[in-house]
VMD Tcl script that builds the backbone (N, CA, C; Angstrom):
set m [mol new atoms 342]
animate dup $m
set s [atomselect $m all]
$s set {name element resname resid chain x y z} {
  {N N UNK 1 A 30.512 3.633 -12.596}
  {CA C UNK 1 A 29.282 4.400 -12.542}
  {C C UNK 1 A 28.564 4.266 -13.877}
  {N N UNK 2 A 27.804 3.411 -13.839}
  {CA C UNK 2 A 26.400 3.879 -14.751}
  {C C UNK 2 A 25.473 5.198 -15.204}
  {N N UNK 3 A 25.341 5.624 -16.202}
  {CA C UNK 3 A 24.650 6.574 -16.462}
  {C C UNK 3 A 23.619 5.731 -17.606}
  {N N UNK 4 A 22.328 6.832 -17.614}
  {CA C UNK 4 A 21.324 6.512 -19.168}
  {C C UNK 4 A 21.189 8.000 -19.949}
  {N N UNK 5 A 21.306 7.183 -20.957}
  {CA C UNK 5 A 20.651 8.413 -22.332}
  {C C UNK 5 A 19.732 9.125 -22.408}
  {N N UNK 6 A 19.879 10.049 -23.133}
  {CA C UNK 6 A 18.389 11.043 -22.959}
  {C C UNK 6 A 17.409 10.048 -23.469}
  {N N UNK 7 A 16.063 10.441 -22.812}
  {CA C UNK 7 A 14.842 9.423 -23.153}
  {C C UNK 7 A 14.229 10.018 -24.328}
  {N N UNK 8 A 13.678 8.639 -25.294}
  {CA C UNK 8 A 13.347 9.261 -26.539}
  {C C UNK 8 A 11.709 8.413 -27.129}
  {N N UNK 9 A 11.102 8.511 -27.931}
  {CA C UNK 9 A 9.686 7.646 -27.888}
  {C C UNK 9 A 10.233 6.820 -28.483}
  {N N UNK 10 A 9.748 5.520 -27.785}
  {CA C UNK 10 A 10.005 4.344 -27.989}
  {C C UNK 10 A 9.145 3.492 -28.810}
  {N N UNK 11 A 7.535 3.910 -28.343}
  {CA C UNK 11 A 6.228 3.619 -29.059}
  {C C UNK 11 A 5.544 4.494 -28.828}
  {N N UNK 12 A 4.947 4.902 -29.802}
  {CA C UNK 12 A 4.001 6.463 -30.117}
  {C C UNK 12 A 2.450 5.987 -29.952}
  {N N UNK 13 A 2.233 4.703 -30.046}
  {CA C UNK 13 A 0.963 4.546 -29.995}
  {C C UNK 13 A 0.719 2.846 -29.235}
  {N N UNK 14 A 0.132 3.164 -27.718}
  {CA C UNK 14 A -0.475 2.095 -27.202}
  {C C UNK 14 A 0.166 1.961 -25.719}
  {N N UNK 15 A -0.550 1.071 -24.708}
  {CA C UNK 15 A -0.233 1.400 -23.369}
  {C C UNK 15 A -0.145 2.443 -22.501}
  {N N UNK 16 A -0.632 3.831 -22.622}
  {CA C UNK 16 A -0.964 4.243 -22.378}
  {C C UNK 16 A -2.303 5.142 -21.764}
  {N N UNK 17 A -2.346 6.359 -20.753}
  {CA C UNK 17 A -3.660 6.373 -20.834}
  {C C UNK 17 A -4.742 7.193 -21.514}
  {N N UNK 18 A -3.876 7.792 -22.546}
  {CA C UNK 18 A -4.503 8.837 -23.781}
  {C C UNK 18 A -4.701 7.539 -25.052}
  {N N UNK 19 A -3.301 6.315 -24.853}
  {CA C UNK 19 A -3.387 5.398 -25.955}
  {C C UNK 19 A -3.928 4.372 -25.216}
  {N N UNK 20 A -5.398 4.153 -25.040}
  {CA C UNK 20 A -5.771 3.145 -25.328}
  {C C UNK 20 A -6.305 2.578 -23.522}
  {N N UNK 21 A -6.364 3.665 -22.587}
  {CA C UNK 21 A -6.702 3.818 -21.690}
  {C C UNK 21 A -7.065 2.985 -20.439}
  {N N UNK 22 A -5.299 2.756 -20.501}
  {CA C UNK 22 A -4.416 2.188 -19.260}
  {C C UNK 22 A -4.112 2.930 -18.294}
  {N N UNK 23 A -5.418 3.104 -17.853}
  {CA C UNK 23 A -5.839 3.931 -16.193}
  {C C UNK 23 A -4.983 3.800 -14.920}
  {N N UNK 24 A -4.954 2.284 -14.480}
  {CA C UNK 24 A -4.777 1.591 -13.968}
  {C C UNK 24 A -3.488 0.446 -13.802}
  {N N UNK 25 A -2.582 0.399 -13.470}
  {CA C UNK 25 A -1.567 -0.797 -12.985}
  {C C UNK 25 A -2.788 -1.865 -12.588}
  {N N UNK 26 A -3.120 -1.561 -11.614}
  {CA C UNK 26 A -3.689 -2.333 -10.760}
  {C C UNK 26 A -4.879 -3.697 -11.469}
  {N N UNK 27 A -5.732 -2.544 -12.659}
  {CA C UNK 27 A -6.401 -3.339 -13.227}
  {C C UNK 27 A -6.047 -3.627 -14.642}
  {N N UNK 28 A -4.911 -3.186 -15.251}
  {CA C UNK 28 A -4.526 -3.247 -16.367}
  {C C UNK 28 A -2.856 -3.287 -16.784}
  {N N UNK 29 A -1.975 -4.526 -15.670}
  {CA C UNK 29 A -0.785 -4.365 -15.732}
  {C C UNK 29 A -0.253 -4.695 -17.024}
  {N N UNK 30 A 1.026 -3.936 -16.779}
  {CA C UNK 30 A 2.056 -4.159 -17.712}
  {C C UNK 30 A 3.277 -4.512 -17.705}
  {N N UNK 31 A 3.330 -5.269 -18.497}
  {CA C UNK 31 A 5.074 -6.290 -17.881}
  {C C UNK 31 A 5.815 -6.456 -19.277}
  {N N UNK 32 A 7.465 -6.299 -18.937}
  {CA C UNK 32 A 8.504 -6.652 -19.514}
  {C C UNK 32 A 8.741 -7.976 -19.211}
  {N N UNK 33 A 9.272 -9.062 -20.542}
  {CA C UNK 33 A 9.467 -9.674 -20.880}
  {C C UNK 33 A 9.784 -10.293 -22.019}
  {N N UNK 34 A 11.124 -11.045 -22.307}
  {CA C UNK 34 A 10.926 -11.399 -24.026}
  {C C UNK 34 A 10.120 -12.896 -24.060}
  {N N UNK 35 A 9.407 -12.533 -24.650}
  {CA C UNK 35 A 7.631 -13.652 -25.449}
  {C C UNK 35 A 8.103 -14.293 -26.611}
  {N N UNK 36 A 9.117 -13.583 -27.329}
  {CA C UNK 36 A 9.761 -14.387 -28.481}
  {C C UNK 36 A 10.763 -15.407 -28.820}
  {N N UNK 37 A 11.753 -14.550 -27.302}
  {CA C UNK 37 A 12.982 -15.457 -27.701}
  {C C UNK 37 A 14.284 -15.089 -28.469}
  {N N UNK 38 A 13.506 -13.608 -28.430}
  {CA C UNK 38 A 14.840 -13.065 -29.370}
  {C C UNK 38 A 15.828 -12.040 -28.694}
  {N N UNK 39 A 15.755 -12.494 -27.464}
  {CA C UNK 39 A 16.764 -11.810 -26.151}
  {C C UNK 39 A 16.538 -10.384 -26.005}
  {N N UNK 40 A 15.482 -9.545 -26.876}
  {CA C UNK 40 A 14.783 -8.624 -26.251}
  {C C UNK 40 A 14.227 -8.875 -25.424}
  {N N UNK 41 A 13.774 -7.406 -24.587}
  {CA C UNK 41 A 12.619 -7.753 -23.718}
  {C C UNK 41 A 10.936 -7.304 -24.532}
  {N N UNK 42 A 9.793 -7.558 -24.420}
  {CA C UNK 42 A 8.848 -7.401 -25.438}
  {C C UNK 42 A 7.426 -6.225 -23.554}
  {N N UNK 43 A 6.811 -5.795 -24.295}
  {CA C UNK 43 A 5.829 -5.162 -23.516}
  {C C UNK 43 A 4.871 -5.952 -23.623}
  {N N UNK 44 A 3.984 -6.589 -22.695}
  {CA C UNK 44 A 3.334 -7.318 -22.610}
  {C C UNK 44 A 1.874 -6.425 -21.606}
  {N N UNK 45 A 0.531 -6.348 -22.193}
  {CA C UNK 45 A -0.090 -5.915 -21.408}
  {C C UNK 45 A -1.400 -6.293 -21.489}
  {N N UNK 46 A -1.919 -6.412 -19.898}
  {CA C UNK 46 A -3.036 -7.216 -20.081}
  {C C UNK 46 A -4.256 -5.863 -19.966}
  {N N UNK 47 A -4.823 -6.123 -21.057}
  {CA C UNK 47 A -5.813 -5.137 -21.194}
  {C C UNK 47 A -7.230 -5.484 -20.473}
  {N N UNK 48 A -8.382 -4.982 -20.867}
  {CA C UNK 48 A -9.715 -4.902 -20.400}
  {C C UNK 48 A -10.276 -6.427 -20.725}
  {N N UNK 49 A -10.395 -7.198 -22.208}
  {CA C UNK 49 A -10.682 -7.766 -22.790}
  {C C UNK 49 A -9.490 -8.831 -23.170}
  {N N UNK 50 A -7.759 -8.585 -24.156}
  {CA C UNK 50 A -7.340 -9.009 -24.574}
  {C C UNK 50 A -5.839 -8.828 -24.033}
  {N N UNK 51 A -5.224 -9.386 -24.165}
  {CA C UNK 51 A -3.736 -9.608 -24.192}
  {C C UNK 51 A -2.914 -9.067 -24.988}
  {N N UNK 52 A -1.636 -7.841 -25.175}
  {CA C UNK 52 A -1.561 -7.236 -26.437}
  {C C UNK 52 A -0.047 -8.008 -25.973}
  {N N UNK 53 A 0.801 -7.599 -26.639}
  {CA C UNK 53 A 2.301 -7.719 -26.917}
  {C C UNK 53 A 2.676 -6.829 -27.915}
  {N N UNK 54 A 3.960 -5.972 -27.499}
  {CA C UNK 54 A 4.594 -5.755 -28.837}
  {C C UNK 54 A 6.531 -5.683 -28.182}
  {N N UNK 55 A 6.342 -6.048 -29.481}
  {CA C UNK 55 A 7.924 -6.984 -29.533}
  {C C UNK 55 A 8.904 -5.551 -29.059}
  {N N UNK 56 A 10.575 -6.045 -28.628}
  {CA C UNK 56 A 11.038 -5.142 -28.595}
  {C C UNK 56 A 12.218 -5.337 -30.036}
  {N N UNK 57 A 12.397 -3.991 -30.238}
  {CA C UNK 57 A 13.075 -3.871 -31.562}
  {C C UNK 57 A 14.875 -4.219 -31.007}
  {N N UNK 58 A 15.609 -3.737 -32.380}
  {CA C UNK 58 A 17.113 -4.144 -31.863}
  {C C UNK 58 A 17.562 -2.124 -31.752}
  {N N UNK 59 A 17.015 -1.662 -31.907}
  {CA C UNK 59 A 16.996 0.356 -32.382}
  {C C UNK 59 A 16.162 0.797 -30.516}
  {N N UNK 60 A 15.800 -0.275 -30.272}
  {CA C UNK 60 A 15.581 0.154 -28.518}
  {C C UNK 60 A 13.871 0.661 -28.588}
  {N N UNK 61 A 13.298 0.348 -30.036}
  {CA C UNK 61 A 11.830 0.855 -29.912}
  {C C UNK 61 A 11.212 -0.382 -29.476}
  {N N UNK 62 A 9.842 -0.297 -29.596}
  {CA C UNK 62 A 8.867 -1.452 -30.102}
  {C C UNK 62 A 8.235 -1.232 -31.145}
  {N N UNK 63 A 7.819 -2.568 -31.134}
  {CA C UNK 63 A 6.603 -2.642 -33.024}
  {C C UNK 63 A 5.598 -2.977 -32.129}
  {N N UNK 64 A 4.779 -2.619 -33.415}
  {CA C UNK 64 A 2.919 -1.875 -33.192}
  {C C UNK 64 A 2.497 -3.351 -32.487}
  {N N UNK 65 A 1.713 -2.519 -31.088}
  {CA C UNK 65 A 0.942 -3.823 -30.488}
  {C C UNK 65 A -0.118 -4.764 -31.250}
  {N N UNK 66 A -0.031 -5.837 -30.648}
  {CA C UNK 66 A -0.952 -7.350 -31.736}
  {C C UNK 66 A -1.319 -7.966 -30.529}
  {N N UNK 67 A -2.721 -8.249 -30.265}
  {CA C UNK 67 A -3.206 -9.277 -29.512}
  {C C UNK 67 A -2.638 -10.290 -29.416}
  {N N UNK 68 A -2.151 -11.415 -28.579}
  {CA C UNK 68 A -0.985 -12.091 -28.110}
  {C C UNK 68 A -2.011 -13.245 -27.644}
  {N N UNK 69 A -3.328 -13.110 -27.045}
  {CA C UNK 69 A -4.074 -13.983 -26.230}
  {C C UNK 69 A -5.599 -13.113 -25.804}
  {N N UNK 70 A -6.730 -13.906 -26.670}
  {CA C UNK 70 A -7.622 -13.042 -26.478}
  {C C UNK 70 A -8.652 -13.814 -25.825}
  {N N UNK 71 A -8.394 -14.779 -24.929}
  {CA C UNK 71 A -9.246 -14.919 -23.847}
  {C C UNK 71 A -8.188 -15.806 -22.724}
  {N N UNK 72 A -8.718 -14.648 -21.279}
  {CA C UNK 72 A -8.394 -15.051 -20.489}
  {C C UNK 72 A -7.087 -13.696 -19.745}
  {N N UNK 73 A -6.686 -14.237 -18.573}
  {CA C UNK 73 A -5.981 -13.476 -17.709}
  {C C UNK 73 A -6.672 -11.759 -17.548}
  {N N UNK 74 A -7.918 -11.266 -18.100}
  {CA C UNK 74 A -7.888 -9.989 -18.505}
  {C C UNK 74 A -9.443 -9.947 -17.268}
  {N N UNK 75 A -9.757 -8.573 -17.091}
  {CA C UNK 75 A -10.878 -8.295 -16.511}
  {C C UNK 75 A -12.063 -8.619 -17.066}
  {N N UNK 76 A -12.677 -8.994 -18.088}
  {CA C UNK 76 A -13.429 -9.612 -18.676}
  {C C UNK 76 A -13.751 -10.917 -19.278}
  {N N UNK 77 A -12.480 -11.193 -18.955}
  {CA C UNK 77 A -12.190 -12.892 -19.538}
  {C C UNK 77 A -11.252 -13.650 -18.230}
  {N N UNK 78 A -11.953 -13.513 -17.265}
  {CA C UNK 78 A -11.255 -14.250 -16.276}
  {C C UNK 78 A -11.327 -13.576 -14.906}
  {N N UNK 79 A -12.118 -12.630 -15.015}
  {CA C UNK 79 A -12.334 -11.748 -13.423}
  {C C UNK 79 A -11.009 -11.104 -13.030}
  {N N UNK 80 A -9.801 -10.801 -13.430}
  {CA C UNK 80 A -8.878 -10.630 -13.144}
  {C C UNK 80 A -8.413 -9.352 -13.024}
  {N N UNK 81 A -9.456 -8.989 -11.763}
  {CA C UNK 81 A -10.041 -7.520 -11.746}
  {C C UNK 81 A -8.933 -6.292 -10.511}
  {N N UNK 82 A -7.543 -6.924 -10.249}
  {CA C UNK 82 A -6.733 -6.317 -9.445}
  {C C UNK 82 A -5.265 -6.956 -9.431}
  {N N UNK 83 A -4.582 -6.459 -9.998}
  {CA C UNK 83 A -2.897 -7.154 -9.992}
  {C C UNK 83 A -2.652 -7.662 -8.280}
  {N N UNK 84 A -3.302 -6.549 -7.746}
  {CA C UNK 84 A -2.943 -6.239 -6.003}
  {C C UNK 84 A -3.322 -8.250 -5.639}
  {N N UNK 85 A -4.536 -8.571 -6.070}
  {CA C UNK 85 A -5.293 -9.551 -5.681}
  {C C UNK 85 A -5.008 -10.735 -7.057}
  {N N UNK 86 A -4.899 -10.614 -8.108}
  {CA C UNK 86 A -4.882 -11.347 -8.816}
  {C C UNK 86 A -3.567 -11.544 -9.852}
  {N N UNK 87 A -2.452 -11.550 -9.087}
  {CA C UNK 87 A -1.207 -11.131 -10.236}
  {C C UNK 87 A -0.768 -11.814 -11.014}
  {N N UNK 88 A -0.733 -11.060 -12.327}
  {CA C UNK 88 A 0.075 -11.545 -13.681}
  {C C UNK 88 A 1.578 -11.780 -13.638}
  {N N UNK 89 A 2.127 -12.316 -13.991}
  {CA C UNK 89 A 3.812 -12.251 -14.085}
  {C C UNK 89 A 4.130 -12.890 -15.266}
  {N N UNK 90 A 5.808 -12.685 -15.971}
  {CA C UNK 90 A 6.359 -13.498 -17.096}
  {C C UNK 90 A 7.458 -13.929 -16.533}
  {N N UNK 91 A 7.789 -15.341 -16.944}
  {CA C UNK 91 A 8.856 -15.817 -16.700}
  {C C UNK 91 A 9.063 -17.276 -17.377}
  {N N UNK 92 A 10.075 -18.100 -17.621}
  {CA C UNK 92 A 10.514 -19.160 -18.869}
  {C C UNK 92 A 10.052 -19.939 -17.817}
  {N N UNK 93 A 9.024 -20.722 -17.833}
  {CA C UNK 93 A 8.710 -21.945 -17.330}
  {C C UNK 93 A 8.815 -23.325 -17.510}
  {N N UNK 94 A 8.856 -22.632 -19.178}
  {CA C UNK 94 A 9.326 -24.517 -19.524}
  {C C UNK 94 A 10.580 -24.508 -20.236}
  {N N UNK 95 A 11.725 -23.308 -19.942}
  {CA C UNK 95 A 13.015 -23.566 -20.547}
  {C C UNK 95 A 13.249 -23.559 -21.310}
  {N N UNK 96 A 12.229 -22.824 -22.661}
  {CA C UNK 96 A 12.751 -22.811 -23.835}
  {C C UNK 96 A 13.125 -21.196 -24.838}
  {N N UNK 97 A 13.320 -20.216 -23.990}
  {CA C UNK 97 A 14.145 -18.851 -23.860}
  {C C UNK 97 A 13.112 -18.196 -24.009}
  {N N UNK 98 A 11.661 -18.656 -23.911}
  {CA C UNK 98 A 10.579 -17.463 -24.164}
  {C C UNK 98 A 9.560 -17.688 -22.463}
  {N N UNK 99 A 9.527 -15.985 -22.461}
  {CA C UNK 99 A 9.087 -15.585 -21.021}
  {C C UNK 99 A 7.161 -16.374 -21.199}
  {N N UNK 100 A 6.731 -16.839 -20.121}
  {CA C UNK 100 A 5.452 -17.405 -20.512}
  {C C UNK 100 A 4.352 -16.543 -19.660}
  {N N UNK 101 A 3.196 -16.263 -19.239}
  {CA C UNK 101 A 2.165 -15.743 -18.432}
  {C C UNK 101 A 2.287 -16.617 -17.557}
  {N N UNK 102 A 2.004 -16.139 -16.045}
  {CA C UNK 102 A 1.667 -17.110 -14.842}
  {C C UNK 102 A 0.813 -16.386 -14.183}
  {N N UNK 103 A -0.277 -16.389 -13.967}
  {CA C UNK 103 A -1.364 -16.008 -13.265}
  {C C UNK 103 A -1.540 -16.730 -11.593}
  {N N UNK 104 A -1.668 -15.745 -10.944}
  {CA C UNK 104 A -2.228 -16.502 -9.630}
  {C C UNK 104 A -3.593 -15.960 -9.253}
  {N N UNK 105 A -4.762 -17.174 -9.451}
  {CA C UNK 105 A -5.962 -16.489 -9.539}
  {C C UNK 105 A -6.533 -16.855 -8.145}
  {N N UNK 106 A -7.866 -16.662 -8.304}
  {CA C UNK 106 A -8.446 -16.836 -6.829}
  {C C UNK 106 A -8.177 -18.522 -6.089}
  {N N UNK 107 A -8.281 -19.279 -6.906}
  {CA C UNK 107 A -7.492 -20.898 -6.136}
  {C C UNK 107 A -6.943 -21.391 -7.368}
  {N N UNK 108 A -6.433 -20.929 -7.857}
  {CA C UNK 108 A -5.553 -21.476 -9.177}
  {C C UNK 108 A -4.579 -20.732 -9.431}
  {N N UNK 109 A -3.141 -21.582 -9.762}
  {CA C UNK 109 A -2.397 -20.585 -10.834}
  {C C UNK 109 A -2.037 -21.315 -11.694}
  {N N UNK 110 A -2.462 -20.571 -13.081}
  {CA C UNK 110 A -2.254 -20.900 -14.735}
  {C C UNK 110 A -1.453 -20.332 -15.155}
  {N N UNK 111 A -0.592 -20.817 -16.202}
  {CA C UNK 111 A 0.014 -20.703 -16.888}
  {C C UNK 111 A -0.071 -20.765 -18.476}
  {N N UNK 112 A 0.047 -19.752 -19.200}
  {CA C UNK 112 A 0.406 -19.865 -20.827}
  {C C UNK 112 A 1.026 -19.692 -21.378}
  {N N UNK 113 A 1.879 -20.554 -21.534}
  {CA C UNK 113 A 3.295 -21.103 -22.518}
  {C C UNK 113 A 3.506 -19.600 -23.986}
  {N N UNK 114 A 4.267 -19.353 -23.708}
  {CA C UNK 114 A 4.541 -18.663 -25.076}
  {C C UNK 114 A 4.665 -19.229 -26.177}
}
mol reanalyze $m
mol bondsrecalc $m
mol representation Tube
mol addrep $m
């Protein structure tokens, strides 16, 4: 039997909808994945405009979000105006231990390599 720990703040500031006003899954998902390579998993979220990331720590937090990719996959830079209709995902595409973006857009799916 598995159990978890009491829950504690992990990141105090960002992804949220008081931080930075992540209304929406739908139009503003957010995905686990490690982007680095360093067998964490990292928060990855596609915002209004930009692409944030913040890494995951080895203490179980994250560090302060950093734009990751500032054009494209986002509602303003690519129409990518519904996860429901337009979904983001991470996963190692080219095998080299870092999770990458895969978009499936209206007749395309792109990809950006971490």
């Amino acid at each position: 039997m598995s159990t978890f720990g009491q829950a504690f703040v992990a990141l105090d500031y960002g992804f949220t909808v008081v931080d930075g006003g992540w209304t929406s899954f739908d139009q503003y998902p957010r995905q686990l994945g490690d982007v680095n390579g360093d067998g964490r998993d990292d928060i990855v979220g596609f915002g209004n405009n930009d692409v944030y990331v913040s890494l995951g720590q080895s203490n179980g937090t994250f560090g302060q979000a950093f734009v990751a990719l500032d054009y494209g996959f986002t509602v303003v830079d690519g129409g990518w105006t519904s996860f429901n209709q337009y979904p983001r995902q991470l996963g190692d595409i080219n095998g080299d231990g870092r999770n990458d973006i895969v978009g499936f857009g209206n007749s395309d799916v792109y990809v950006s390599l971490a």
